[in-house]
N, C-alpha and C positions, 0 to 999 in steps of 0.2 A: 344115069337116067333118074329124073323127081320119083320117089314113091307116091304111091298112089294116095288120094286121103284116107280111101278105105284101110291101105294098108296102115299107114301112122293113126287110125283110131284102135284097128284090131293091136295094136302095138301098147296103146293106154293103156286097155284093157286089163294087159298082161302087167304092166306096169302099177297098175293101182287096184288092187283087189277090191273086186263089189263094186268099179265102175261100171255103171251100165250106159252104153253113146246110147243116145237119143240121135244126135242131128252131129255132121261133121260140117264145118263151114270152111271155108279156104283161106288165110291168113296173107295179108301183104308184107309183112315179114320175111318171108321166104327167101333164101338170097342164093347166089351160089353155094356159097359152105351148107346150110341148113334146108331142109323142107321145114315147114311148116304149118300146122292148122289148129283151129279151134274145135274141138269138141263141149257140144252139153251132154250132160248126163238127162239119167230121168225129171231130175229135181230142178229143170232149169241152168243149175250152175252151170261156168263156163271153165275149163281146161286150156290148155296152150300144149300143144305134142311139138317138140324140135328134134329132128334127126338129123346127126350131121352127114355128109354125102364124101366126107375123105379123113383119113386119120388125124392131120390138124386138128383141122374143125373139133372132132371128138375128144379132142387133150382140153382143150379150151372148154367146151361145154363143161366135161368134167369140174377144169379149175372151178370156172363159176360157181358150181353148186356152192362150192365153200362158200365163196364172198358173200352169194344171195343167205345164206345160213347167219352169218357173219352181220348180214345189215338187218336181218329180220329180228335177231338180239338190239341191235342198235336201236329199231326204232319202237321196240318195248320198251326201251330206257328210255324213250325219250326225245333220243340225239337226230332222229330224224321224225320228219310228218310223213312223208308221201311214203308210198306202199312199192314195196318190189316181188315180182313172183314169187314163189314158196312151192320147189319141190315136193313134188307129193310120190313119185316113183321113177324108176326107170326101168328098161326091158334092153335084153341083149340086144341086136340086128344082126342076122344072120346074112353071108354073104361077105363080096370081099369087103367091101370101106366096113364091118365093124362098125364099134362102138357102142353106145348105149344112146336109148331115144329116151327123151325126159319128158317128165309130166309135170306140169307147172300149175297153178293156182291161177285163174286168167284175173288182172287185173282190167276195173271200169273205168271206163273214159274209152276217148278217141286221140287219136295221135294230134298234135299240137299240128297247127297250122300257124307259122309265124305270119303272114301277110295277114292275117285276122287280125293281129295284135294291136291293141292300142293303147299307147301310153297312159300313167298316171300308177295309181294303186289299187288295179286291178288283175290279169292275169299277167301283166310285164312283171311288177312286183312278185309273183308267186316265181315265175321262172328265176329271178333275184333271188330268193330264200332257199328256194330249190335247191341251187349249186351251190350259194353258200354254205349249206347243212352238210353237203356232199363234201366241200371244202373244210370244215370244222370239224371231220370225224376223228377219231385218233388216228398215226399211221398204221399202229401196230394190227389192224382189223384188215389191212391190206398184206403187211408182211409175215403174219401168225399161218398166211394162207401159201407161202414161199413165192406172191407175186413181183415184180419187179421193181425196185423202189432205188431211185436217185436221188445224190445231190443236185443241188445247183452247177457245178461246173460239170459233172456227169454230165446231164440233160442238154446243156450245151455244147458238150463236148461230141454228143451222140448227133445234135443236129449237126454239126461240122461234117461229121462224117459224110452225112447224107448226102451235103450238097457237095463236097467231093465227088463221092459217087457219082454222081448227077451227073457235073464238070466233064467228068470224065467219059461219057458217053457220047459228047458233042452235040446232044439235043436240045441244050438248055441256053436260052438269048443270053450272052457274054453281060447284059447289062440289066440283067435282073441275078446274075450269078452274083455280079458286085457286091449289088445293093445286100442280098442278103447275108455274105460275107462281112461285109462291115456291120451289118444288125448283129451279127453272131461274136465278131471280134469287138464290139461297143459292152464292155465287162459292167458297165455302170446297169445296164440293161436286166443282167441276168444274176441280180443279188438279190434273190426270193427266198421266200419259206416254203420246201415242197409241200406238198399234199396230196389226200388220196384224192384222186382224179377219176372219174369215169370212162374218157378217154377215148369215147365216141358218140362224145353229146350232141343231141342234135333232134330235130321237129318229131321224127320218128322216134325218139327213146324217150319222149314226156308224154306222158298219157294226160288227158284236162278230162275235167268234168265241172262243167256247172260254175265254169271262170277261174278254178285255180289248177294247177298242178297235183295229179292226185298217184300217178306213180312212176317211176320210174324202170325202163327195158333196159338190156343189152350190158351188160358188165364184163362181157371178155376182155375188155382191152382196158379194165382197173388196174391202177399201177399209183405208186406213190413219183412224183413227179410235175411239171410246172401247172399250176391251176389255171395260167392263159388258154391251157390247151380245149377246156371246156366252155371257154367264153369266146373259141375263136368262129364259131358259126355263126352267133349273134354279130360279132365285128362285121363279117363278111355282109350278111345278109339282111339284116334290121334293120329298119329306117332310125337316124339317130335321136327322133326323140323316146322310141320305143326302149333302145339301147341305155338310154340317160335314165329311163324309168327299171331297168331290170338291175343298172349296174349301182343305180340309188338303194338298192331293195337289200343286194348284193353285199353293199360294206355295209348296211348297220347288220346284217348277220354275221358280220364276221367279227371273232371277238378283237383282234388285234390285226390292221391292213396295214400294210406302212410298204409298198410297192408300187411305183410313181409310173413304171413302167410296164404294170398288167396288160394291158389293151394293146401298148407297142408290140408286145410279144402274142398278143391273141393274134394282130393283125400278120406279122408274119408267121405265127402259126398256120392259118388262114390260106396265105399265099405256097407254104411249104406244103401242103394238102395236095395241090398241084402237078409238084416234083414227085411225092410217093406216088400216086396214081401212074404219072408217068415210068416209074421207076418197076411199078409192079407191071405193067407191057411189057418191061426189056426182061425181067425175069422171067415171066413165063412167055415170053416171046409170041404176044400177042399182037399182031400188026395194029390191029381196030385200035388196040388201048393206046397204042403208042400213038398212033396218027392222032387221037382226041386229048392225048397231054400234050402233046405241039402244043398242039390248034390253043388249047386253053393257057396253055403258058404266054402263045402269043397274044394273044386278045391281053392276060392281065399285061405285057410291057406294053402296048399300046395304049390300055390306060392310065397305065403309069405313067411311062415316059414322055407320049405324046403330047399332052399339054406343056409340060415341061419345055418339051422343043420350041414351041410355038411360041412360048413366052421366053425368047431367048430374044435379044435384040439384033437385029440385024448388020450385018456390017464387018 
């Protein structure tokens, strides 16, 4: 069951001595894994309380703290602009799921709205600089903290799995299975430089304010690994002249790009999004999720393939 807000402010409290709530607000963050809410204190400031609702969840909160520790050095040096929460306490949770509920430093701005976005060098560019910064940290600020870090054949070696797995459940259209087997076994493809990734980039984890990108949410899922994987929402969803302006933004931040094949691999990234969703149905034996990864799997070969068909000659 969600905790109550009352309960995750009385939890700050404990968590951060000498807070005093003023006002709790309700957070759209809030997901399966975490409650979540905003707290002000007296003084106006704002708070962020996350409590995780199962033991996972709670390992992963934990990890984070590191990396947010980890980026909050980085961007006193420098190495980033935008702002990431900053730990300010945590409180036991009593009861069975455990864990510890955190107190965070609430970052301004509103969540990105990418259908806002309009080309040129204004807030496309910012999202461009944004993930490049993200992409230019060193890796060792991701594996100092014992998070997950691949090579290149790793990373691809780990998507194969997947779609094995997939294969194997006989949910998945034979000819979107292809396509992405031959994207996976195409070696030219996946000869990158890893990078620390954020790894679940996306409208919800950019905070804007006032036209640019002013911080960045959500770092459980840091891992050193392919930098497609952060550009594959924009693939999916940007219109391409917005896309042309973020990914213009994108290589002059990076100090060295020599990877012809980024986008190929955001866009099957993109399409693999898909497969996991589906894949997490059959795990926790969700009927709804499975029935909605069909359904979306089928819609993307129909956009794929069907044109295709149609421009086949007849005869």
């Amino acid at each position: 069951m969600p905790r109550s807000p009352l309960a995750l402010a009385a939890l700050a409290s404990v968590a951060v001595p000498g807070l005093d709530v003023y006002d709790v607000l309700r957070s759209p963050l809030a997901d399966a894994d975490f409650d979540v809410v905003i707290v002000k204190d007296a003084t106006g400031q704002r708070w962020m309380v996350r409590a995780p609702r199962r033991a996972a969840a709670g390992a992963a909160l934990e990890a984070e703290m590191g990396v947010l520790r980890a980026l909050t050095r980085a961007r006193e040096a420098g190495l980033i602009e935008f702002e990431v929460a900053r730990p300010a306490g945590a409180a036991t949770i009593a009861g069975e799921s455990g864990g510890r509920a955190v107190v965070y430093s609430d970052i301004q701005g509103s969540p990105l709205v990418l259908a806002a976005v309009e080309p040129g060098p204004g807030l496309a560019a910012s999202i461009g600089r944004t993930i490049a910064q993200i992409h230019e940290l060193p890796t060792t600020l991701v594996e100092d903290q014992g998070l997950p870090s691949y090579t290149a054949e790793e990373y691809r070696q780990r998507r194969l799995a997947e779609l094995d797995a997939g294969a194997q459940t006989g949910l998945v259209p034979p000819r979107l299975a292809d396509r992405w087997e031959q994207q996976l076994e195409n070696i030219s493809w996946w000869r990158f430089e890893p990078t620390v990734v954020h790894g679940d980039m996306g409208e919800h984890q950019l905070m804007v304010r006032e036209g640019i990108v002013t911080g960045v949410l959500d770092w459980m899922d840091t891992r050193v690994a392919d930098p497609a994987d952060d550009l594959s929402w924009l693939v999916a969803a940007a219109p391409e002249d917005v896309l042309d302006s973020v990914m213009e933004a994108y290589t002059m931040g990076r100090r060295e790009l020599r990877d012809p094949h980024l986008l190929d691999r955001a866009r099957l990234a993109s399409e693999l999004a898909l497969l996991r969703w589906l894949m997490y149905g059959v795990r926790t034996e969700n009927a709804d999720v499975i029935e909605d990864g069909r359904g979306m799997l089928a819609d993307l070969e129909a956009l794929l393939f069907d044109s295709e068909d149609e421009a086949l000659p007849e005869g």
